[in-house]
N, C-alpha and C positions, 0 to 999 in steps of 0.2 A: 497464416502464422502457425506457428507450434506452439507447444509446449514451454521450449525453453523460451521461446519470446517471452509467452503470459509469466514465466515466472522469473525473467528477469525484468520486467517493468513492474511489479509484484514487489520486487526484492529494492528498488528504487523507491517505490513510491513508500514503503516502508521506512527507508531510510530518511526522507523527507519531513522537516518538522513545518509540521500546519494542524492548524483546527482540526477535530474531528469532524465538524461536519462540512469543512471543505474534502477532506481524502472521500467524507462517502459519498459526497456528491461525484469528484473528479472519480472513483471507481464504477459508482452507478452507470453511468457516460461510459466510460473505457469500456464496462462488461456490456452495455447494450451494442457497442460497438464489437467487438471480440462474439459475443453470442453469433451476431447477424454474421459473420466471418466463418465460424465456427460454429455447430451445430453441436458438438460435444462438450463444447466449453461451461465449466462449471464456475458460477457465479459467486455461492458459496465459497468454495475452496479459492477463487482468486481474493475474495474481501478480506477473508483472511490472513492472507500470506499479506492481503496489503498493511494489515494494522488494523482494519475495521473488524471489531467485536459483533458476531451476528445475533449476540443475545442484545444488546442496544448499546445505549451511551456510555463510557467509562466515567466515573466522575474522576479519576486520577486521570484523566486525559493529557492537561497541560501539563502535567510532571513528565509524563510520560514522552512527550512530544518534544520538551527542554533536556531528555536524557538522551533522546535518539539524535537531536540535532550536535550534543556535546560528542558523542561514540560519533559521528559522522565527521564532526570535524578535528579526530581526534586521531581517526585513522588517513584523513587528507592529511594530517599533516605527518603521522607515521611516513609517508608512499614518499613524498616529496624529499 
C-alpha cells in the first residue's frame, strides 16, 4: 500500500462517528497491520489524521464525534 491509501482510509475513519476508544482501538489494529506492510509507515501521523489525539483522551470527544457524523451526513446529502 502507499501513501495515499494510508491517508484515505485516515480521511474515512476520521469521518466516522464512534467512540474514542473504539477509532484507537480500530487504528492501533489497522497501524500494526500497515507497520508489518510497510516499514516506513508512521503510526503517529496516521492516528492523527485519524482523529486520535496522541496526547490522550479528549474529554469533548462525544461533541466532537456528533459533529463529524452531522458534516458527514451533510455532505451525503449535498452529493446525492
Amino acid at each position: 500500500m502507499s501513501r495515499k491509501h494510508y491517508r484515505a482510509i485516515a480521511e474515512a475513519l476520521a469521518a466516522v462517528a464512534m467512540p474514542d476508544a473504539s477509532r484507537a482501538e480500530l487504528v492501533r489494529v489497522l497501524s500494526d497491520l500497515f507497520k508489518s506492510d510497510n516499514p516506513n509507515f508512521n503510526r503517529q501521523i496516521f492516528a492523527t489524521a485519524c482523529g486520535i489525539d496522541p496526547r490522550g483522551p479528549d474529554p469533548d470527544a462525544e461533541r466532537k464525534a456528533a459533529q463529524r457524523a452531522r458534516r458527514a451526513t451533510a455532505s451525503s446529502l449535498q452529493v446525492a
